[in-house]
N, C-alpha and C positions, 0 to 999 in steps of 0.2 A: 271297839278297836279292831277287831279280829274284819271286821265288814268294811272297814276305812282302809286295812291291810290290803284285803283283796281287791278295792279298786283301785288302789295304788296300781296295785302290779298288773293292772288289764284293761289300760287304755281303751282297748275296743273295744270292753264291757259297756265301760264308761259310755262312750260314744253311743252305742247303741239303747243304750237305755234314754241318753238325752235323746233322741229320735224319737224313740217310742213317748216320750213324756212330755216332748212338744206340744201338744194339746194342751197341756197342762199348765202352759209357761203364761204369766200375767196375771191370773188369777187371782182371786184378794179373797180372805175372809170376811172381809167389809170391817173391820176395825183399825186399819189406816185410815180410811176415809171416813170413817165416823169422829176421826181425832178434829180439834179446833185447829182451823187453820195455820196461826203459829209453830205449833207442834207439828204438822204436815212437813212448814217450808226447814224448819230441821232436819226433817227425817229426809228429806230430800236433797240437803248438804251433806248428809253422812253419805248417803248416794254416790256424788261427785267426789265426796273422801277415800270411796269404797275403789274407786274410778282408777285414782293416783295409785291405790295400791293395786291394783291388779297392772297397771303398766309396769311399777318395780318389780311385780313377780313374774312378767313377761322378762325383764331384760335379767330377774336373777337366771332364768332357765337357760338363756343364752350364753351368759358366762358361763353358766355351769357343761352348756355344750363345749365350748370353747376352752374349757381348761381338758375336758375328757379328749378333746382331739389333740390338745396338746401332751399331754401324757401319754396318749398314745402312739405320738413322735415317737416318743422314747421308749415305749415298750417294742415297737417293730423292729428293732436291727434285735431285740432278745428271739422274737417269735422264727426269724431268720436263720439265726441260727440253731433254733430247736428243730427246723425244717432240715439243715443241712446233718445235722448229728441223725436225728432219724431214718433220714435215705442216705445212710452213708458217706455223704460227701466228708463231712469232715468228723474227726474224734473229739469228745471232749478234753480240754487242757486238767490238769493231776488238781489244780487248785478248785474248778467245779466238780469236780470230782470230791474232792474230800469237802466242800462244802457242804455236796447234796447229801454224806453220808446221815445216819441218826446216829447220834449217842450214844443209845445203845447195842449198835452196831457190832459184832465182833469181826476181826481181820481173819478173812479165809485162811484155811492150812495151804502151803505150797503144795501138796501132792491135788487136792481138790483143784485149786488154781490152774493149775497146769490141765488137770484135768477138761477144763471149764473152757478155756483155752484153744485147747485142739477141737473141741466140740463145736466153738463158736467162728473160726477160722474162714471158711466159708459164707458165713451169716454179713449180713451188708445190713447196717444199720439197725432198727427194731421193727422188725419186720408186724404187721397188722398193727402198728401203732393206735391208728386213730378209728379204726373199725372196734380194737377193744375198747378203747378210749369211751365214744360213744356206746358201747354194750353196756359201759358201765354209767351212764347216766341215765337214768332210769326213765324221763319223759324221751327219752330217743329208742330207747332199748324196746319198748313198744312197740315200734314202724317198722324195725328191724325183722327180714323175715327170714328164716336160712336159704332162702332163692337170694337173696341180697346179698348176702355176707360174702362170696363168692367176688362179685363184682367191688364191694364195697375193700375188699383187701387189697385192691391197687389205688385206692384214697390214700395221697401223700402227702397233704395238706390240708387245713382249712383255717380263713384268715377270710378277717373282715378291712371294710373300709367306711369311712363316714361320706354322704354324700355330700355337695352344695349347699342345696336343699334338705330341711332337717330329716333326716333319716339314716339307712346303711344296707352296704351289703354285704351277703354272705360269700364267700369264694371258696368252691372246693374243686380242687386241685387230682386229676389222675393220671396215671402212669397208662400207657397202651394198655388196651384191654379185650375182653373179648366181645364184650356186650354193650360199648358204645363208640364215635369215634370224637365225641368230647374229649378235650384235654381238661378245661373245665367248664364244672355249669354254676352258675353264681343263680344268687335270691335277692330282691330286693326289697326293701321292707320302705315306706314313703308314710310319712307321718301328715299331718295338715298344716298348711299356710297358717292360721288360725292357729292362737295357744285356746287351752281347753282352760278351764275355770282353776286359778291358780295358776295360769302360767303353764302348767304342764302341755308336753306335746301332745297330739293326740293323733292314733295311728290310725294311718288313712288306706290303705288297702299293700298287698303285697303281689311281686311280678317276679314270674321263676323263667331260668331259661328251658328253650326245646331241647331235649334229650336226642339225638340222631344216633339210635337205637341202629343195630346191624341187625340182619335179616334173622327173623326166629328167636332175637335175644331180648327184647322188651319185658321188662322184670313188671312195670305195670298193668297187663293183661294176664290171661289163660288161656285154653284152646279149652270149650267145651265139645266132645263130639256124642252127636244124638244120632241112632239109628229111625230111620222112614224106611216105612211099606207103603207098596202104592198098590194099593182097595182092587185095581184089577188085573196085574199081573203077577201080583203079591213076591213081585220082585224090591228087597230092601237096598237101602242106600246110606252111607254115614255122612251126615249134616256137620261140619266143623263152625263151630262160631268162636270169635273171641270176645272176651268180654271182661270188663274190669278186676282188677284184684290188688288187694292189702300188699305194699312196697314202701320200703322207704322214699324212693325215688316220687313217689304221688308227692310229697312235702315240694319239690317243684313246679307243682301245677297248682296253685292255691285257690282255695272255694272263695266266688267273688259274691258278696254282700248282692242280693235280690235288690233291683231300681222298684219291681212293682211289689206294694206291700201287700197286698191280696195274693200272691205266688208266692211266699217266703217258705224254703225248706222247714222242717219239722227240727232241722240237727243244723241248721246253718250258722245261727250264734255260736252256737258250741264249736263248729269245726274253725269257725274264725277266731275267736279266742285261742284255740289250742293252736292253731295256725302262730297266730302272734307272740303266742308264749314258748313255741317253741323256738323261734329266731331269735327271742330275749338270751333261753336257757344257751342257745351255743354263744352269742354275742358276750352274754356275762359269764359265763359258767365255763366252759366247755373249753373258749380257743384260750382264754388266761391262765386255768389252772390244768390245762392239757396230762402234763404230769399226773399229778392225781388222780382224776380218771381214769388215765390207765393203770397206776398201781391200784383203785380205789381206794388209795387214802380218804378220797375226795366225801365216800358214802358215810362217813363217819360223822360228820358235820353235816348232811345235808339231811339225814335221818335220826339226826339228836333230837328236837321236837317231837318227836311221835314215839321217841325210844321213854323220853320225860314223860310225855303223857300218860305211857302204860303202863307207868310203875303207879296209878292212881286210879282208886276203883271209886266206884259213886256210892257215899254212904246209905245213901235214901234206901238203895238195895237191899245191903244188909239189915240194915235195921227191919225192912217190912220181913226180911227173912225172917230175923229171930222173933219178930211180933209174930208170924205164923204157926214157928216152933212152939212158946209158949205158949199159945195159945191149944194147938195140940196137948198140950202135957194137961191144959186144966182140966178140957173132956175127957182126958184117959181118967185122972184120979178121981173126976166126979161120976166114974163108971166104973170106979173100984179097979180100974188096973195101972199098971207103971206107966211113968211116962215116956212117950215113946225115945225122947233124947236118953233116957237111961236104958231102955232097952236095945236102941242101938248100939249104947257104949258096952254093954253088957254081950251082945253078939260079935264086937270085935275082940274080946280079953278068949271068949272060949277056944 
């Protein structure tokens, strides 16, 4: 399950491996073909049976595209206006208000209120929204570097769209800034013409836009500077070079899948995978439940699996533990002294 789980969720695992496994496609153990003919031309109607159902699970994928773009009519005049309440433009109305409270909620004291109040007077909407927002999703919070965060605090949007063609993209949205003169830079994410085995899409490469970086502001480089002597006037010199570095902002330049398979990077599956996974995590994660991320309500639920897991240790351990212990104790007593389990309990009571 746990392995049918994971290609679930990584289309371009998937794909990649059907490439690699290509060689492999046709192959027979030879006991089809050792069957009596009659039994053949069955197995070769379940074939053309198998046929009809993989066209229903092409067109179920397509509904299911089709109702997600429809739903997502309806959720963009929400997303809209969580845009407008953030940057200030508009306040929220007393009834979202009291809906978003909890429960368990207590009502402020009026001296605090007041307090809270004149503190916030000045403040225009929720300022670093979606810069916390993503801190707190843990596959982003990764890329994120504190050269970034900077640039990343005039981020006052992010919102996707479906394309034509089965895919989507990502739209992030800035405010004037220092370090680029994008208003915004979008990702696209393109799946293939072709459904994958069962119908599913399968994701065909991704395309980011150019950054038009201001002069000295490019968060995806460094300045290395290296001093030269020259051997006969032993006069030195400082060598400046730039050269790549760890940003969030690289997530728009995406690692493109090797054409020659003799040249294939050593990390290249891996970066495209995480490439794809991380367009899923903002696609599903990140622009619907925006809220939560930034409170991290969000990490509660997203870290329940591995919080479950830990409350559970592997018996086999123990056990070969106490077969060890025992076994300790019987060479102590058949050497005439305690065994060591009681001489330990013995040196904690002194």
């Amino acid at each position: 399950m746990a392995a049918a789980s994971i290609f679930a969720k990584n289309p371009a695992l998937v794909s990649m491996m059907q490439s690699k496994l290509g060689s492999l496609v046709g192959r027979s153990s030879g006991y089809v073909e050792s069957l009596p003919a009659p039994v053949r031309r069955r197995v070769t109607g379940l074939k053309g049976i198998q046929k009809d159902h993989a066209k229903l699970e092409a067109e179920f994928q397509e509904e299911v595209l089709q109702l997600e773009k429809k739903y997502f009519a309806k959720f963009t005049p929400l997303y809209e206006k969580r845009a407008a309440i953030v940057n200030g433009e508009v306040e929220p109305t007393e009834p979202e208000v009291e809906a978003g409270k909890d429960e368990e909620e207590e009502e402020p004291e009026q001296d605090t209120d007041k307090d809270e109040k004149a503190t916030g007077e000045d403040m225009k909407g929720i300022p670093e929204f979606w810069l916390t927002a993503m801190k707190n999703q843990i596959s982003l919070a990764e890329l994120i570097t504190d050269r970034d965060e900077e640039a990343l605090r005039s981020l006052i949007d992010i919102r996707m769209e479906y394309l034509d063609r089965p895919g989507f993209r990502l739209i992030f949205e800035f405010a004037p800034n220092d370090f680029f003169t994008n208003k915004t830079i979008t990702k696209t994410y393109f799946y293939r013409e072709e459904s994958g085995y069962g119908g599913d899409f399968i994701y065909d490469h991704a395309e980011g836009d150019k950054i038009d970086w201001k002069a000295g502001k490019d968060l995806t480089v460094r300045v290395e500077s290296k001093k030269q002597r020259n051997k006969n006037t032993k006069q030195t010199r400082v060598i400046k070079k730039t050269v790549p570095t760890e940003s969030f902002f690289n997530f728009f330049s995406p690692p493109v899948a090797p054409t020659d398979e003799d040249d294939v990077a050593s990390d290249i599956e891996e970066r495209l995978e995480l490439d794809y996974q991380l367009g899923e995590d903002i696609k599903e994660k990140l622009i619907p439940r925006a809220i939560d991320w930034f409170t991290g309500e969000a990490l509660a639920f997203e870290e329940f699996e591995d919080a479950e897991d830990g409350e559970f240790e592997d018996e086999d351990d123990e056990d070969e533990e106490d077969e060890e212990e025992a076994e300790s104790d019987e060479e102590d007593e058949e050497e005439g002294g305690k065994p060591r389990s009681q001489q330990a309990s013995e040196c904690k009571n002194q």
